[in-house]
N, C-alpha and C positions, 0 to 999 in steps of 0.2 A: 504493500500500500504506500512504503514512504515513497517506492521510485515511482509509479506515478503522481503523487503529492509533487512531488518537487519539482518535474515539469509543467504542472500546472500551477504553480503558485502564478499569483499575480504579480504583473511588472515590474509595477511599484513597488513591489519588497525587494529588488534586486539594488544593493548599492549604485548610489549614482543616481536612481532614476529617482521614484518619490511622485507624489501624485499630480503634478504639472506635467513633469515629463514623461510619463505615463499615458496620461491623454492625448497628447501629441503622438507616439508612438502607436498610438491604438488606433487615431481617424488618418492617418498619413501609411503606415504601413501595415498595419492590422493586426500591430503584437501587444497580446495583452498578456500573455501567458511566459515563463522563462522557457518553453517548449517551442513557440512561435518567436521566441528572439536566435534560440538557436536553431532553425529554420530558416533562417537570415542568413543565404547564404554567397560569400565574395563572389562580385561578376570579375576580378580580375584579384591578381599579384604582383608583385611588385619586387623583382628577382636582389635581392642583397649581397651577391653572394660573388656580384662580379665588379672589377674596377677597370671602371674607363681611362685610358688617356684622355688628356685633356684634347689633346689634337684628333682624337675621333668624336668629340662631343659639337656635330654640325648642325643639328635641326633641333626643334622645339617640339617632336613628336611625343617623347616618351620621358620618365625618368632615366636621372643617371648617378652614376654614384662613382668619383675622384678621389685619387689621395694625395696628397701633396703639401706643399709650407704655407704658411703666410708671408707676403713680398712687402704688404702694405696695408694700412687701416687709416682712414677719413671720416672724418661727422662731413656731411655737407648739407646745404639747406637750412631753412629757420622755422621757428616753429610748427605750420603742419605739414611743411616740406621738407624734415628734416628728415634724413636717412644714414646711417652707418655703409660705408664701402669698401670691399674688403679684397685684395689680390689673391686668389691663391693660385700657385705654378707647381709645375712636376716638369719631368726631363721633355716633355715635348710642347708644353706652353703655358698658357694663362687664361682665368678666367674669375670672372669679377662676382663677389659676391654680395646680396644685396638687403639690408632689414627697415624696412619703413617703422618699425614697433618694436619691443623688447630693449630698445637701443642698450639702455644702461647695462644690463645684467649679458647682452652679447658679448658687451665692451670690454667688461670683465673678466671674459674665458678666453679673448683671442688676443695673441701675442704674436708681434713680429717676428717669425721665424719657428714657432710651432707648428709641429706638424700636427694635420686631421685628413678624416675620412668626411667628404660631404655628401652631402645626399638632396636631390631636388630634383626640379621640373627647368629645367634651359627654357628661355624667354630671350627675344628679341629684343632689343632697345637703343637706340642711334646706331643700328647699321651693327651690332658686334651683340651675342649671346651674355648674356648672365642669369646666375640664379637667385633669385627672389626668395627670402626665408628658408634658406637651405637647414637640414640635421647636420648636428656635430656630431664627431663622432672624434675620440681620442685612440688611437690605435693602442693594441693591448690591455684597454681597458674595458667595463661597459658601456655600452653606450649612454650618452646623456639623454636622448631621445629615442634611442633608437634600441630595439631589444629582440627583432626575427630577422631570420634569412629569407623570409616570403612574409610581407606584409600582405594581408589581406585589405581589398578597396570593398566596400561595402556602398551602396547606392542610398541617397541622400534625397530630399526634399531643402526648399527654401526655408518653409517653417521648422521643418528640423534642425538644419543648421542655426537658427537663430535661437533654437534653444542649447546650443553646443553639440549639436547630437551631428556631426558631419562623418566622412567617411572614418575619421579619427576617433571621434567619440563614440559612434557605434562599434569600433574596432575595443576602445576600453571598458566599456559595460561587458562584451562580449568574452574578456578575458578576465574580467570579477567571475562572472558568470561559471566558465569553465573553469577556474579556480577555486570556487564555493567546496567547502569540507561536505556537501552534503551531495556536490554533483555527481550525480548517474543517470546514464541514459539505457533501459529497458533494453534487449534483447527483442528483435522481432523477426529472426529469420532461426530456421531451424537447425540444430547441429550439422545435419547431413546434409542443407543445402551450404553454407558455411564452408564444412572440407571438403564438399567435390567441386564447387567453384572458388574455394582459394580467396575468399572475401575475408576483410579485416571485421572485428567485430564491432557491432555498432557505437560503441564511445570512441572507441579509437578511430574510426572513421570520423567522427565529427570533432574529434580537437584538431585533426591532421587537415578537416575543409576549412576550419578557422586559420588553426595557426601549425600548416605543415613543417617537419624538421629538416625534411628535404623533398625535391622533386618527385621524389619516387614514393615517398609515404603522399604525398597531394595525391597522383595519380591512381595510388591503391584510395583512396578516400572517397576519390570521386568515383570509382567504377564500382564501390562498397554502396555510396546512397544512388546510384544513377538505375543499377539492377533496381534496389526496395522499391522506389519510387515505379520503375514501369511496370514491377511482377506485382504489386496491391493492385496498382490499376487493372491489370489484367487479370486478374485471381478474383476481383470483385465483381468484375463485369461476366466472368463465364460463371461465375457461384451463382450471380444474379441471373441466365440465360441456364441455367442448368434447374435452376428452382423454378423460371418459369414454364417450362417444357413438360418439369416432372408435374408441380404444384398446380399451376394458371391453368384450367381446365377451356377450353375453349369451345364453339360452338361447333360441330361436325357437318360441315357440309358434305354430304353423301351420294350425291346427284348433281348431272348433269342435265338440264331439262331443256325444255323448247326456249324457252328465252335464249342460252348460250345457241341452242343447234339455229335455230331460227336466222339470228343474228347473221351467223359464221357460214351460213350455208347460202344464204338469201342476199344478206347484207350489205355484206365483204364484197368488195368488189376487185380486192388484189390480195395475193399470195403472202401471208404472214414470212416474213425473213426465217431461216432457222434460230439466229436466238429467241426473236419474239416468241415461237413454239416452244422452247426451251427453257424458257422465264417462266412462261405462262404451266408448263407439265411441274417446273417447279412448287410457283404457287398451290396450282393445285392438290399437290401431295401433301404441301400444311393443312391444306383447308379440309381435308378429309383425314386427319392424324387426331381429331379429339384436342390437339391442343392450340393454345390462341397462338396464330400466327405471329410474328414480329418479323417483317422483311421489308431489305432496304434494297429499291429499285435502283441502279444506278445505269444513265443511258446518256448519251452526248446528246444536245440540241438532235433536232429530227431524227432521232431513232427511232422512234413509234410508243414511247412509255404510255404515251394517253391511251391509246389503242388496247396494250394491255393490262391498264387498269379498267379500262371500261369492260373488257370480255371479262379481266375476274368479278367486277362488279354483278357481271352478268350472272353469274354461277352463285351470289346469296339469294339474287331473287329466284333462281329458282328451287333455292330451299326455303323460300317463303322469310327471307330477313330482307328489310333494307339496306342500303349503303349509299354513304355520302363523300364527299371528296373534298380538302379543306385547302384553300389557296390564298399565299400571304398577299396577294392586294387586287381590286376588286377587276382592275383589267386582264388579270389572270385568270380569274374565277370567270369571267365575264367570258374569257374566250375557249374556256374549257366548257361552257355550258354551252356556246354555240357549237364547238367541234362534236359533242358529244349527242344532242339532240339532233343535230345532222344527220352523224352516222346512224343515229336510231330510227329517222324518219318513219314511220309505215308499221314501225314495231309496237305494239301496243307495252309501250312501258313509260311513265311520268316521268319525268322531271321539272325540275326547278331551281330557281335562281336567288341563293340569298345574302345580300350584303347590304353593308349601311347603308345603302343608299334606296333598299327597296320599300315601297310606299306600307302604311300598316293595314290597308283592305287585303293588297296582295301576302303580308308577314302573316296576317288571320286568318287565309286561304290556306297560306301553304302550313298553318300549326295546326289544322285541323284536317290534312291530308296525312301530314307524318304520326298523328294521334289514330287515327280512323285508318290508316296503313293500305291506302291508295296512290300514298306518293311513293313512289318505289327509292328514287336519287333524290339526293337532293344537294347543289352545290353552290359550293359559298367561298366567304371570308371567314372570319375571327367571331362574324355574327352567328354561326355554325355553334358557338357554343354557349350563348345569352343563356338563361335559364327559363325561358319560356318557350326556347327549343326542344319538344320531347319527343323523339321516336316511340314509335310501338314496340318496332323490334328490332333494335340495330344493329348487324353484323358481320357491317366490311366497313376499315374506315381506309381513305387515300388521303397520305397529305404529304404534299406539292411544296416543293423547295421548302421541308420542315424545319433548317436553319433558323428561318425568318419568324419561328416562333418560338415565344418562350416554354417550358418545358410545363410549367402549370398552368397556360393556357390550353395545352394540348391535354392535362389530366383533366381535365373538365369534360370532354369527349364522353371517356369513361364512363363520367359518373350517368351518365345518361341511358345507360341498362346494368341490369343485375350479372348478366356476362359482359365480360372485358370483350371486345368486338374483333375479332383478325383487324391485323394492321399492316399497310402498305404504304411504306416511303419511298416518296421517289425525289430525285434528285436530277437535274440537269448539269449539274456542277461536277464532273466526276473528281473522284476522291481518291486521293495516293494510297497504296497497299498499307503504310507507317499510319496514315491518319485513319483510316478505315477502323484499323486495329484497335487505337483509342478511341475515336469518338462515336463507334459504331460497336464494338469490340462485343456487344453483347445479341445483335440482329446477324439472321441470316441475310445472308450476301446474295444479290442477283445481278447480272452484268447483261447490259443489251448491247455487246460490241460490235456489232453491224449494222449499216447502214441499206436500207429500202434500196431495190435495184434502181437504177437512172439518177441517181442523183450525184449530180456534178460537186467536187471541191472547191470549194469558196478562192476565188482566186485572190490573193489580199497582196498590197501595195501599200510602200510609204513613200509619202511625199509630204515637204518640207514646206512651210507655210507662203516662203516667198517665190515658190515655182508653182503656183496652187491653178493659173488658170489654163493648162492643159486638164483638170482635172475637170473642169468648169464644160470645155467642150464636149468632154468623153458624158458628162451627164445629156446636156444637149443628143449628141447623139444616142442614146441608151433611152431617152425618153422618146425620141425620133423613131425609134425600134418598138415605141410600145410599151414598155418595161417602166418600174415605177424606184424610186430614190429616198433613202430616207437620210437624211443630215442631222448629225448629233453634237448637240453641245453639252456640257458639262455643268452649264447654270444655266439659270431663268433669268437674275439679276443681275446687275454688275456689280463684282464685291470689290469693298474697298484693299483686301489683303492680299486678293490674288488677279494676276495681272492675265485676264483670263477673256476670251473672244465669250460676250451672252449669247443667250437666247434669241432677247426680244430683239437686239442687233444682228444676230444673226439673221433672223425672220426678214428684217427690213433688208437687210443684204442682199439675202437669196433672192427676194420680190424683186430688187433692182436688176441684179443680174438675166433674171428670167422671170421678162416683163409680164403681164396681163395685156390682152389674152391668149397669147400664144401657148401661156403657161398656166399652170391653178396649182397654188402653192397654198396647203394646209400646215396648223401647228397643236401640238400636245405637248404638256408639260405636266407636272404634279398637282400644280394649286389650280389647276383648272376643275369647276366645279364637275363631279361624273358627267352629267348630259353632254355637256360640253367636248367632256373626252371622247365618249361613245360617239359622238355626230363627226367628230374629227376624224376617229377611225375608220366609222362607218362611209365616211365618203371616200376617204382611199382606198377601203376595200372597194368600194363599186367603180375606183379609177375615175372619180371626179376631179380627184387631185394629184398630181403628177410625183409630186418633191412633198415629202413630210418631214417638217422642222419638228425638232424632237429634242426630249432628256431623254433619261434612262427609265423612264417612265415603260416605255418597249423596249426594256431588257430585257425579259422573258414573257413567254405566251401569247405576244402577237404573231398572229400567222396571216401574211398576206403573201400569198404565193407567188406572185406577180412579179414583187417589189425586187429586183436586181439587183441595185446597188446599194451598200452601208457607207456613208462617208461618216469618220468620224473627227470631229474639229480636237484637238487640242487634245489627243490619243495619251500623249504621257502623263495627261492627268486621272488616267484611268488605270485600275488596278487591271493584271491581268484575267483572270476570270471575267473580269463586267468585259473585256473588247472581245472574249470571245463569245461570251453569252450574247453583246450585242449584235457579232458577226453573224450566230444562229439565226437571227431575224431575216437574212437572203439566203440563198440557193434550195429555198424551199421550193422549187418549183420547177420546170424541167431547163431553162434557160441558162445559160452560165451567170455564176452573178461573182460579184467584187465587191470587195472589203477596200478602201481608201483609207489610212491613219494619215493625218495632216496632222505635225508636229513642228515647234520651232527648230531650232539648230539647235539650242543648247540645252541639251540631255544630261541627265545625269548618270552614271553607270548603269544603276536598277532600272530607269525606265529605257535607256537603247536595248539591255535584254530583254525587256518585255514586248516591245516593240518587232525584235530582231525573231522573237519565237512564233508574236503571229505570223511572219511574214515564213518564215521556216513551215511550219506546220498548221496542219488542221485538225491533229488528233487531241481531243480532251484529257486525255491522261496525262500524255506527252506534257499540255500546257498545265496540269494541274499540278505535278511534279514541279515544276519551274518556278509556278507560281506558292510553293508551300516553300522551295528551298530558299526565295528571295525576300516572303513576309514573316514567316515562321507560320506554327503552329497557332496559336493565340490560346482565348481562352476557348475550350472546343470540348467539356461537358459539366454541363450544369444548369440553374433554375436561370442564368444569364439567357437572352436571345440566341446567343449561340450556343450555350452550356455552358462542367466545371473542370476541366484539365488544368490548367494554370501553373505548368509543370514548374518546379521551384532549380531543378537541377540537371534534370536530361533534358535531351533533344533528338525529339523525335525522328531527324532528319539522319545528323550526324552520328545519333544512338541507335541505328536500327537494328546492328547485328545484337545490341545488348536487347534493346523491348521482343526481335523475334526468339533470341533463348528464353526470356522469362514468358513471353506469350505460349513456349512449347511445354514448357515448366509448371505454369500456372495449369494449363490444359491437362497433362498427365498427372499431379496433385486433385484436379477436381474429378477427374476420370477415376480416379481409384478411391477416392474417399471425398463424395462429395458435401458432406456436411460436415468436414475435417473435425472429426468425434477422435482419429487415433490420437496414442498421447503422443505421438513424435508431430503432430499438426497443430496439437493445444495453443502452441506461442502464436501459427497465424490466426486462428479460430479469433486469439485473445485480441491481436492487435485489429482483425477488420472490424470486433466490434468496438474499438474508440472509434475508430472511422468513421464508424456509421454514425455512433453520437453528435457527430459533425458537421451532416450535412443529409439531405434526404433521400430517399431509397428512389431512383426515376426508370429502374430499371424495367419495368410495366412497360412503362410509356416509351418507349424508344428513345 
């Protein structure tokens, strides 16, 4: 009981801090606990261990650390310009040292002709390097200031630093802390995982991430917390998929009936791809296993996922349940309910349409078709889950770029029958094998890697903002051919921070460029009220309008087949996934269509690669790789919009060979003793339930 008392004590009992600086450390980095300070762990070090010539000391990038005499010392300046300056040389030069503060007590320790160790950050100043507040250090002796051969740098806030707490001060709490006669850090991995993979044990791994003795105890330290850290994540999410399987009983769909054959036999008008049959034999084998489904569709822009979520849709009604389809914003929902009603024309099956924006005669039609269980579909927004939404009997749920939702909006679904409903996530965005692992780790997997026969690859081009009107002609003719344009900008407004081409300018641009009425140029944006948007779309769907001035608003779920060309203005201010999600908006159609990225000349590394991958490729994975290796991970599971990973020490990108051993480890741990009851499993049993105390169980919900 005392070892975990002692990580939990609170903050403020730890010398140094005290109940000011407590409060600060709890709303700025969210340590209340002496557990959660040592948690806290260095994004960098700071090597001791080597001494520079002075004549190799040329840039201001990094610390450095001299040893050499003193040549000369000066006060110069007057009162709050005064400053102490101080020579110090070795056999290959000089370099000047520098103290705006301390003056008196510096003055005191440095003599003409004594030798030290310095230590600092090199800074430029009239044209020649010095160092500003350098450590002394007396060779042979201890240091004055200085006392590791790997400083740890710790990350800081402004308000922190103002209460002393900088990379320095968090570094001295942090070494009270680990010097406390009561410190112990608990055991959480098992003997026998310990000796076969040759891990340090868990205290020694966390004085060595603090304050390592050498290189080689840091790197056993980190590879000690980098495994714990990815095998909990993955031991929890297959405990959590392995209790849903056995436990979470689900609804048995046992047939296949005239809705599905109807459909597929009458319908269809073209040959399902092999994976789409292959997703779809998938699904089906959950949905007739007794237990609730959990599956995550993943398929590139036009690979057909609507199609096969509508045909599994198909298969609850014909076990007499409903299913609905839930989509984060209403022109998604909006265009998944016309693709879907399309495709059903002639079939006798309802649907319906529900989002903010829908009138409340039409909200009390369609609550008293899902009550009275004549509305078969029903699909929507976020309004999908009000509480005056009640199904009869619902069970199949689809939801559509689930990202974009928070995780207890989607338990609300749930609550809306006494069985937990089969679940189908689809995604547009595909997802690297590494991130899959984590923020999926606990759904079965479906992949729609092929693409519908005839369809051409986006052929995408950059061009540079001041060679922009050749690109101006190719529209011209492209719309000369029939074919329809859509132009993207990246605001609506013109912001004061970012020196960026608008909307509402662009609009007036494009109008000039390509006059009335030779031309009919439409616009959509966000803050445009729904009708507004619909009437905008709906005329370029029927090719009223040639050129569609746009945000990202038609990032996903616009289908205009028509539409050829994607220009997008001002590319490098788009992350990658949105320039490809926007690219999916053309060559849905049999036409060759183009992607145009118009950008300045002056890039920065990250966006010429982003840039450099669309113009390379068209494969989603290809670019979702690229695009995890250049933003990272983020936070990617939990009650956040996106979820709670918020990895404090691995990375997922550069750690993969470590999270796939512990993903294979976790997996044959849960295989063999899945409710870790043996006494060799007791310490994980022990540690995932603090875990849980922590944070809430989502693994139901996807």
């Amino acid at each position: 009981m005392m070892q975990a008392t002692f990580l939990e004590t609170p903050i403020e009992y730890l010398k140094g801090v005290g109940p000011a600086r407590a409060e600060i450390l709890g709303k700025e980095l969210q340590i209340r606990t002496f557990g959660e300070l040592l948690s806290l762990f260095p994004f960098r070090y700071i090597d001791r261990s080597k001494i520079f010539p002075v004549a190799e000391v040329k840039d201001d990038t990094a610390y450095v650390q001299i040893r050499g005499k003193i040549t000369s010392v000066e006060t110069l300046g007057k009162l709050h310009a005064k400053r102490l300056v101080a020579t110090l040389a070795d056999d290959t030069g000089e370099i000047e040292l520098v103290w705006f503060a301390g003056i008196k007590w510096v003055e005191s320790k440095i003599k003409i002709g004594a030798e030290f160790i310095v230590f600092g950050k090199p800074s430029w100043f009239n044209g020649h390097l010095n160092i500003a507040h350098p450590e002394l250090e007396i060779p042979g002796e201890q240091p004055v200031l200085v006392s590791d051969t790997f400083r740890p740098l710790y990350s800081s806030t402004e308000k922190l630093k103002s209460k002393g707490l900088d990379s320095r001060g968090l570094s001295r709490l942090m070494r009270t802390l680990v010097q406390s006669d009561r410190f112990f850090v608990p055991e959480t991995l098992t003997p026998s995982i310990l000796d076969n993979l040759r891990l340090m044990n868990r205290q020694e791994a966390f004085l060595n991430i603090h304050f390592p003795s050498s290189h080689e105890m840091l790197q056993k330290a980190q590879a000690r917390l980098k495994f714990e850290e990815l095998f909990y994540i993955q031991l929890r999410l297959l405990k959590q998929k392995f209790n849903r399987t056995r436990k979470q009983s689900g609804h048995t769909f046992s047939k296949v009936g005239h809705y599905l054959n109807d459909f597929y036999h009458h319908y269809l008008s073209f040959e399902l791809t092999n994976a789409q049959k292959r997703v779809i034999k998938e699904i089906r084998g959950d949905l007739g296993s007794g237990k609730q489904m959990n599956r995550l569709l993943q398929g590139d822009v036009g690979s057909g996922k609507t199609l096969v979520a509508l045909m599994t849709m198909l298969i609850a009604l014909d076990n007499n349940f409903q299913a609905c389809m839930m989509a984060p914003t209403e022109i998604l929902a909006f265009q998944h309910y016309s693709t879907i009603t399309k495709m059903l024309s002639g079939l006798d099956v309802k649907v319906e349409l529900l989002t903010g924006s829908t009138k409340p005669a039409k909200r009390k039609e369609i609550a008293g078709g899902l009550t009275d269980g004549t509305l078969h579909i029903l699909i929507g927004t976020h309004a999908l889950i009000e509480e005056n939404v009640q199904f009869r009997n619902l069970g199949f749920v689809v939801i559509d770029e689930q990202h974009r939702f928070g995780v207890a909006q989607r338990a609300r679904l749930w609550e809306k029958n006494p069985v937990t409903p089969h679940v189908l996530v689809m995604t547009a965005t595909p997802i690297p094998r590494t991130l899959a692992m984590t923020l999926y780790g606990d759904l079965d997997n479906s992949v729609i890697d092929e693409m519908p026969p005839g369809r051409k690859p986006v052929i995408t081009k950059h061009v540079f903002d001041a060679k922009i009107d050749p690109v101006f002609e190719f529209i011209r003719k492209q719309v000369g051919l029939g074919t329809q344009v859509y132009i993207v900008f990246p605001l609506i407004q013109e912001s004061e921070t970012l020196d960026l081409k608008n909307l509402m300018e662009g609009y007036e641009s494009v109008k000039t460029i390509f006059p009335s009425p030779q031309y009919h140029i439409g616009m959509v944006h966000g803050k445009m009220k729904q009708q507004e948007k619909d009437k905008a779309m709906e005329r370029f769907l029927k090719k009223e309008t040639q050129i569609l001035v746009a945000t990202t608003v038609i990032e996903v779920g616009v289908d205009i087949p028509n539409a050829s060309v994607m220009v997008i203005e001002n590319a490098e201010r788009f992350g990658l996934s949105q320039l490809h999600q926007l690219r999916g908006r053309v060559g849905r159609g049999a036409d060759q269509s183009y992607c145009i990225l118009v950008t300045g000349y002056k890039l920065t590394t990250e966006a010429k690669k982003r840039i450099e991958t669309m113009v390379a490729t068209n494969d989603g994975f290809i670019i979702a790789e690229t695009d995890l290796r250049l933003r990272g991970p983020g936070d990617v599971e939990g009650t956040q919009q996106s979820g709670i990973l918020n990895l404090k020490i691995a990375d997922i990108i550069r750690d993969e060979k470590i999270l796939k051993y512990a993903r294979n480890l976790a997996t044959d741990i849960i295989h063999d003793d899945p409710d870790l009851i043996s006494e060799n499993n007791a310490v994980l049993s022990r540690h995932l339930k603090i875990m849980n105390k922590y944070s809430e169980n989502w693994g139901l919900i996807s």
